[in-house]
KEKE-3310 file (N, C-alpha, C; in steps of 0.2 Angstrom, whole numbers, plus 5000, padded with zeros to 4 digits):
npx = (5056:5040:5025:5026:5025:5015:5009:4992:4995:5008:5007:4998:5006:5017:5013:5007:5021:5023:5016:5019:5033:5033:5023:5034:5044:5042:5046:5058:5064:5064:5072:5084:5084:5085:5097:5106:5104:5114:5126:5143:5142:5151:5156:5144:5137:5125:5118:5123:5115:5103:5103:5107:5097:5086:5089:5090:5075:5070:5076:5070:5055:5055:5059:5048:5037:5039:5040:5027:5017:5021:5016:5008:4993:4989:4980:4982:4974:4964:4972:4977:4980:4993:5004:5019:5021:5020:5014:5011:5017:5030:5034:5051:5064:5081:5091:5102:5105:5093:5089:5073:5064:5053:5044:5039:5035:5036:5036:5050:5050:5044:5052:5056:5069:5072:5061:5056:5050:5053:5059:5051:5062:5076:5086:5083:5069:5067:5071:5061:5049:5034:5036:5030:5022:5036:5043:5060:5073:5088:5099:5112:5118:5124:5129:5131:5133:5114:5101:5083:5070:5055:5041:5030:5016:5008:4994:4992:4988:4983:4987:4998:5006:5014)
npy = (5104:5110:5103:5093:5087:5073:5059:5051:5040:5036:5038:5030:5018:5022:5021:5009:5002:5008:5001:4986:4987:4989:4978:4968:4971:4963:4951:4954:4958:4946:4940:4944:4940:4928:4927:4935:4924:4917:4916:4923:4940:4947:4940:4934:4934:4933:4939:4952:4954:4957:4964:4975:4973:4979:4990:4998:4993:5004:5015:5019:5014:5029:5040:5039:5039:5054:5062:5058:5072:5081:5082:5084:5079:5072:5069:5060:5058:5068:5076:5088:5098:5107:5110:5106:5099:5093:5076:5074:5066:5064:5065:5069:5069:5067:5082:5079:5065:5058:5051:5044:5048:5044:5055:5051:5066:5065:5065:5066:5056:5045:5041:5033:5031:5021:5016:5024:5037:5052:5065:5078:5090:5083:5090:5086:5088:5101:5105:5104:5107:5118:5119:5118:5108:5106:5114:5118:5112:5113:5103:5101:5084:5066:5061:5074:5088:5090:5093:5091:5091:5092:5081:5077:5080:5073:5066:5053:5050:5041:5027:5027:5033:5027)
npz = (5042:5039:5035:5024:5008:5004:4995:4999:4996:4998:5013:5021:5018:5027:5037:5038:5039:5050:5061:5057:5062:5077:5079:5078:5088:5102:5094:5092:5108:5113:5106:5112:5124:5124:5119:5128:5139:5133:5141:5139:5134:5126:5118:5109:5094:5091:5102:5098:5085:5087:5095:5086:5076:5087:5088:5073:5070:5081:5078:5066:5069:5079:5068:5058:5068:5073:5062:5054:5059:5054:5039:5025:5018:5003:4989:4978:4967:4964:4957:4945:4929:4918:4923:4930:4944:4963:4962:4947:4934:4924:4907:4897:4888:4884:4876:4871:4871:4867:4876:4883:4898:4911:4925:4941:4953:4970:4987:5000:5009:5001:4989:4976:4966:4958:4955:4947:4954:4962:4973:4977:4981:4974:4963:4951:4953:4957:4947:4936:4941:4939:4928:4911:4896:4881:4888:4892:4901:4912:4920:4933:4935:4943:4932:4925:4918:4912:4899:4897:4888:4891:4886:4889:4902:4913:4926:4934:4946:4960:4955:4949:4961:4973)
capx = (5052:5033:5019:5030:5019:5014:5005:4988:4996:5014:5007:4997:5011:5021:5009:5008:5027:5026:5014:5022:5041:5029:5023:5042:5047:5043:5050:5068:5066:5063:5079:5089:5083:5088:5105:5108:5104:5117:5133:5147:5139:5156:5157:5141:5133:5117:5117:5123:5114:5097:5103:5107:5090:5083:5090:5088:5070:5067:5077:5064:5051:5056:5060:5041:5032:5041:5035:5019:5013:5022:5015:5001:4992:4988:4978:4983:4968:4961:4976:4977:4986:4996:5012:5024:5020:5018:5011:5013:5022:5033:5041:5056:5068:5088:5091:5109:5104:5087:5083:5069:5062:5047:5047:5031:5037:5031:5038:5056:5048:5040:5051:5060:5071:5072:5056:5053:5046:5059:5056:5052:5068:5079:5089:5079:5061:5066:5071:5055:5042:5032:5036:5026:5025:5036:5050:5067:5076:5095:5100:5117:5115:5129:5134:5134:5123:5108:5098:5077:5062:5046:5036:5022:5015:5000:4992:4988:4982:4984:4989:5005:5008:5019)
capy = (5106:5109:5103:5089:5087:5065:5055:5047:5030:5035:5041:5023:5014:5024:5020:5002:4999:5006:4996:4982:4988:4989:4973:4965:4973:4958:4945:4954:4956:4938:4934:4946:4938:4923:4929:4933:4919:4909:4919:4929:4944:4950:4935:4933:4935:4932:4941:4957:4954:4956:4970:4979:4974:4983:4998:5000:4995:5008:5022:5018:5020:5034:5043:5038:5046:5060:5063:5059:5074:5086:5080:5086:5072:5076:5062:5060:5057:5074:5083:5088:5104:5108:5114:5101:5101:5088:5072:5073:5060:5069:5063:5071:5066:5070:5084:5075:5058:5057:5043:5045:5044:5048:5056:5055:5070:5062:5066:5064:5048:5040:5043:5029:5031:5015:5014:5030:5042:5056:5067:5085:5092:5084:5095:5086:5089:5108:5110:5104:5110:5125:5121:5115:5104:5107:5116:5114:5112:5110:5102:5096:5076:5064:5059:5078:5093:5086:5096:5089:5093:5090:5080:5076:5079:5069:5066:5046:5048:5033:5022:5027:5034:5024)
capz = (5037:5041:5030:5021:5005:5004:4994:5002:4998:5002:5020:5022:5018:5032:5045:5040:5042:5058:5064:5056:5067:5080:5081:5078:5096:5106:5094:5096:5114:5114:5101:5115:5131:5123:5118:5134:5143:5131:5144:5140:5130:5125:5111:5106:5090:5091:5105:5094:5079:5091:5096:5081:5073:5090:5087:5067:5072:5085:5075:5060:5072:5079:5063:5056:5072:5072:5054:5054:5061:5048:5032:5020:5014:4994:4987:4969:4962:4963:4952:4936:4927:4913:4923:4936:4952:4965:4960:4943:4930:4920:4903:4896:4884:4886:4870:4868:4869:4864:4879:4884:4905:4915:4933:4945:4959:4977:4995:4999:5012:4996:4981:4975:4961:4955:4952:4943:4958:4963:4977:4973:4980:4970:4958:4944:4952:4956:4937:4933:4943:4937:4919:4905:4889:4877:4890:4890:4908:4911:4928:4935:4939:4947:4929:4922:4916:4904:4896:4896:4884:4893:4882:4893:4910:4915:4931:4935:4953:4964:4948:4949:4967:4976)
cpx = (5045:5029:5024:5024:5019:5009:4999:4991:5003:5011:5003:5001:5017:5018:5007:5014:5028:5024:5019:5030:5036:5028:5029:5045:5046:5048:5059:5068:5066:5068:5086:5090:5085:5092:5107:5107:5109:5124:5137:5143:5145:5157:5151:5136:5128:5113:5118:5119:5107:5098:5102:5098:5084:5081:5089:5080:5066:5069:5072:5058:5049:5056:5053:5039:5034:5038:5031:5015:5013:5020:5008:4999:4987:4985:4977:4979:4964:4968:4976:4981:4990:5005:5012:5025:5020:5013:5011:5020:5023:5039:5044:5060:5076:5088:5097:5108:5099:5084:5079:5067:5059:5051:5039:5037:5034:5038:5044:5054:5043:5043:5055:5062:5071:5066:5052:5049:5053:5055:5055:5058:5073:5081:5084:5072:5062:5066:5065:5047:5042:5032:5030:5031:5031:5044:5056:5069:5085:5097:5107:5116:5123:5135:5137:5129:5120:5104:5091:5073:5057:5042:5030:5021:5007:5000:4987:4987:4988:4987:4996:5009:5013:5022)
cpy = (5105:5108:5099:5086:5078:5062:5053:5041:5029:5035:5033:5018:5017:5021:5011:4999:5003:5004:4988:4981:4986:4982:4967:4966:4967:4952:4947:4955:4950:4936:4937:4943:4931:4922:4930:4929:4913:4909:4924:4933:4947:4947:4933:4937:4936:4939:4952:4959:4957:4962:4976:4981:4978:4990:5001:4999:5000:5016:5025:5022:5027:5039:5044:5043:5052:5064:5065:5066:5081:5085:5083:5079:5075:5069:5063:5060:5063:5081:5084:5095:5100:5109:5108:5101:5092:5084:5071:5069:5065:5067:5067:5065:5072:5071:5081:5068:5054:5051:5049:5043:5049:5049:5055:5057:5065:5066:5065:5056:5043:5038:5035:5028:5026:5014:5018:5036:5045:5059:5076:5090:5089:5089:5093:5085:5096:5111:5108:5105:5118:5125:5117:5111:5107:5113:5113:5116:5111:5108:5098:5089:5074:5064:5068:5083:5090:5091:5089:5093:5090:5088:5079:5078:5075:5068:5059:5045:5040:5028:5024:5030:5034:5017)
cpz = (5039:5036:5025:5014:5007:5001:5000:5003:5001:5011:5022:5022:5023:5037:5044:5043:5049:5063:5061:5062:5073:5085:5082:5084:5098:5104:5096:5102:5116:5113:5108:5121:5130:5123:5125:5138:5140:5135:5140:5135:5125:5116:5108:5101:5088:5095:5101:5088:5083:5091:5092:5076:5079:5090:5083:5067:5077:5084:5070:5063:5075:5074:5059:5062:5073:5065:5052:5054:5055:5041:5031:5017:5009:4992:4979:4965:4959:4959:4948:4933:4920:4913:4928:4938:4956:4964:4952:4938:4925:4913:4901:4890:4882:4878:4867:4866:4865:4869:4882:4893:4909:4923:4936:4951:4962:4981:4997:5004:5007:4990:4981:4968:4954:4953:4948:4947:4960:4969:4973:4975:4981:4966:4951:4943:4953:4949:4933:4934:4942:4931:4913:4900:4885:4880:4892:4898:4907:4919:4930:4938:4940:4940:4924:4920:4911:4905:4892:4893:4887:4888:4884:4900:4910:4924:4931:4942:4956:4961:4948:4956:4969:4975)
residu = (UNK:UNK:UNK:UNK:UNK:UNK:UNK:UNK:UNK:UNK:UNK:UNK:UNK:UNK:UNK:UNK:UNK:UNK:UNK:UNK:UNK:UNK:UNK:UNK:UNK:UNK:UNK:UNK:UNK:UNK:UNK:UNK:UNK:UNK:UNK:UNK:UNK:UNK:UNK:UNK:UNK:UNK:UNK:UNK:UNK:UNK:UNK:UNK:UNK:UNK:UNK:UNK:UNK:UNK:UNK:UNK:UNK:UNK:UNK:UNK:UNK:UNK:UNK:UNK:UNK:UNK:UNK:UNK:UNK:UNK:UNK:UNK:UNK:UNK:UNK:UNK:UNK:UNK:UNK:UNK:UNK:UNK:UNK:UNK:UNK:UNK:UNK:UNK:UNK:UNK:UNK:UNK:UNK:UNK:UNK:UNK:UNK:UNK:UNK:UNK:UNK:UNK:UNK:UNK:UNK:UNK:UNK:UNK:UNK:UNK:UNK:UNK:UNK:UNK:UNK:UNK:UNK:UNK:UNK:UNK:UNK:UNK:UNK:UNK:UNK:UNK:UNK:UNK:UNK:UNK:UNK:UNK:UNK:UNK:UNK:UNK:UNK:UNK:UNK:UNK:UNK:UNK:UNK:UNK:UNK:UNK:UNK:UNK:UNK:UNK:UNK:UNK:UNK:UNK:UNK:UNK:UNK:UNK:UNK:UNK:UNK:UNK)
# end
């Protein structure tokens, strides 16, 4: 996918972790040269665990540079609108249940559900991009179809980004 959209703050938060992995390279070469020098390699622990964190740190970094170069970087602060697009926080309220729960769209390398950020392709930011206030979506999730009412959309910029 070319032109990956991203936050400003999501994309500065990618480029610090990968300085951060970056800088982490020597001490695991360190932990690995030490592991090996304790003998057999076959049985050692230490020697494996080293290893492991060499490679989930250099698949990371790999996966980041590669990345980098595909992204749009959107900086929140400049968005605004009526309809629900990227960057955008988005209330809703389930018409069966009546809970209530916001979304901010961001980047599929930024969202984090947990904390209330979605990527825009999921199934529950293509049902609700392009719609307005006051629209009804219906969208298959893990637990089942729901049916959302759009009560709000707002645009809080950077304040709610990442």
């Amino acid at each position: 996918m070319a032109n990956i959209p991203i936050s400003t703050q999501g994309y500065k938060k990618l480029e610090d972790e990968l300085v951060r992995l970056k800088n982490k390279r020597p001490a695991i070469i360190q932990a690995i040269k030490e592991a090996r020098e304790e003998g057999d390699l076959r049985e050692n622990a230490g020697y494996d665990a080293a290893r492991e964190r060499q490679g989930m740190a250099e698949a990371r970094i790999n996966y980041i540079e590669s990345r980098l170069g595909q992204y749009q970087i959107i900086d929140l602060d400049t968005l605004h609108g009526d309809k629900v697009m990227f960057g955008a926080t988005v209330h809703v309220e389930d018409a069966d249940s009546g809970e209530r729960k916001s979304f901010t769209i961001l980047g599929p390398d930024e969202a984090e559900p947990v904390r209330g950020s979605i990527s825009f392709l999921s199934p529950v930011a293509q049902a609700l991009l392009g719609k307005e206030e006051g629209d009804e979506v219906t969208v298959d999730i893990p637990r089942g179809r729901v049916t959302y009412e759009i009560t709000g959309i707002e645009f809080n910029g950077s304040a709610r980004g990442t």
